[in-house]
C-alpha positions in Angstrom: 134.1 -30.1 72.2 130.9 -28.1 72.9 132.4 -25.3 70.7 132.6 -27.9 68.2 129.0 -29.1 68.8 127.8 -25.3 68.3 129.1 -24.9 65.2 127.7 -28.6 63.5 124.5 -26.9 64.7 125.0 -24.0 63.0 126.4 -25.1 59.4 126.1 -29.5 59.7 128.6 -29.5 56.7 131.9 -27.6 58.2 134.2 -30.2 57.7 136.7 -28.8 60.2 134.0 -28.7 62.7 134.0 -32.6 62.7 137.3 -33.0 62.2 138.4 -30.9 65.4 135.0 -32.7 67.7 136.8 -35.7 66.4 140.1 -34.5 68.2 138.8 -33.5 71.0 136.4 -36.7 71.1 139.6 -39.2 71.0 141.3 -37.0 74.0 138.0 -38.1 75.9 138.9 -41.7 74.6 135.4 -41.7 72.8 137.2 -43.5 70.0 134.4 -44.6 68.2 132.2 -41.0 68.3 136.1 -39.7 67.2 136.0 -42.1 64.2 132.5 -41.3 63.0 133.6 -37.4 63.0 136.5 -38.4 61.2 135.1 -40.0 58.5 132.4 -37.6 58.4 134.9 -35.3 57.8 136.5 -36.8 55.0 133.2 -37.2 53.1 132.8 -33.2 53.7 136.7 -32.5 52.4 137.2 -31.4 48.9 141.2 -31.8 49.6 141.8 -35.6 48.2 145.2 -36.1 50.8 143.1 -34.6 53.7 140.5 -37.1 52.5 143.2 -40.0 53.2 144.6 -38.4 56.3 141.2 -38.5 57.7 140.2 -41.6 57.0 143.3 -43.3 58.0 142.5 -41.8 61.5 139.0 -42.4 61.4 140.4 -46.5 60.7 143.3 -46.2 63.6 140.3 -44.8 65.9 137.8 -47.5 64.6 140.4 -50.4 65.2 141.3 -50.9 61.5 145.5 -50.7 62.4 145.8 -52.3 58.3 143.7 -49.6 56.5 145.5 -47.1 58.3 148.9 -47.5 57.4 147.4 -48.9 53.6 145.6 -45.2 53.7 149.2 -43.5 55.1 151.1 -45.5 52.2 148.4 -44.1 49.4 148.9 -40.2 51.1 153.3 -40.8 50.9 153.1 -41.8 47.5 150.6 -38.9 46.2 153.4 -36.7 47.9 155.3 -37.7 44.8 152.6 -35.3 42.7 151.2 -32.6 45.2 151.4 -31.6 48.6 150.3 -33.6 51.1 151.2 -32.5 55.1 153.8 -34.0 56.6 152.6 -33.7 59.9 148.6 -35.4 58.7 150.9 -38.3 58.1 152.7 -37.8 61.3 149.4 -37.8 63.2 148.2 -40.9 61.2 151.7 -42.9 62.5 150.8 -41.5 65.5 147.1 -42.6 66.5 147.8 -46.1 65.0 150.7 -46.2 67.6 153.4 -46.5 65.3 155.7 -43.5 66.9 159.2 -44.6 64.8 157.2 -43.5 61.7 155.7 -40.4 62.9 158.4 -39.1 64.2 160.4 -38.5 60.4 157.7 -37.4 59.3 157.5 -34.4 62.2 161.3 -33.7 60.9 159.6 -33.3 57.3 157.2 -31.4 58.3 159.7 -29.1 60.1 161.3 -29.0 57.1 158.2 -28.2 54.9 157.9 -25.0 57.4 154.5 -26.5 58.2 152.3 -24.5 60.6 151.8 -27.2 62.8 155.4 -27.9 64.1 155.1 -23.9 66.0 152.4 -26.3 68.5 154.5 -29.1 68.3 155.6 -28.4 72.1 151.7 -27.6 72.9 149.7 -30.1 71.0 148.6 -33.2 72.7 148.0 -35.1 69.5 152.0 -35.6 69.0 152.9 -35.1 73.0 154.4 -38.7 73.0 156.7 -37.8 71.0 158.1 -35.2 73.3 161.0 -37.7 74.9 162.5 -38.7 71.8 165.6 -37.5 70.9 165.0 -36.7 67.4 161.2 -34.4 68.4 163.9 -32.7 71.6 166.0 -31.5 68.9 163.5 -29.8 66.6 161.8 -28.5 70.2 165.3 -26.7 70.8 165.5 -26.0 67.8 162.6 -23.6 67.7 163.1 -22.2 71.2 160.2 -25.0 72.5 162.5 -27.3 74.5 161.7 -29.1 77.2 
């Protein structure tokens, strides 16, 4: 968080600056201060699905449950023409509390060899999924099991 802070001071603009203080804001359960990073984020972001991603959490955060999952639908359906991260729309399912849609979208980005399934034992944004059958399997699966 204060890491975070340090670097807005430094260069205001670093996207990924806000983006992670948003993170770490919504593990403090400052929900709304996590929003407003989010969406600052997004403005900053010259990556259009990132962009959605972002604001979709930046509307789960704000208590916007609708444009959420309308912003996750717009991101699955641009999948159709680039890439967009399996696992962004993983987290998006997950922050608006809808776990049985994250969790094929963690499979997918398991499939996609995405970066982010190698935290997937480790990262507290998708640690609720950790009891579910389908998340155990890709944790054995890549020597993380529980």
């Amino acid at each position: 968080y204060e890491k975070m802070a340090r670097a807005l001071e430094l260069e205001p603009a670093f996207f990924q600056a806000h983006v992670w203080r948003g993170w770490a804001l919504w593990q403090m359960g400052r929900l709304e201060e996590a929003a407003e990073h989010f969406e600052t984020g997004a403005r900053l972001a010259q990556h259009p699905p990132s962009v959605l991603g972002y604001r979709a959490i930046a509307a789960a955060f704000g208590g916007r449950p609708d444009e959420c999952r309308e912003l996750l639908a717009r991101m699955i359906v641009m999948r159709d023409e680039r890439y967009v991260s399996g696992f962004l729309i993983a987290l998006g399912f997950v922050v608006v509390g809808d776990l049985d849609a994250a969790e094929p979208w963690i499979e997918r980005a398991a499939d996609e060899r995405s970066p982010w399934v190698g935290y997937l034992r480790v990262d507290p944004r998708v640690a609720v999924l950790h009891d579910r059958p389908r998340i155990k399997a890709i944790l054995a699966h890549l020597g993380q099991g529980v």
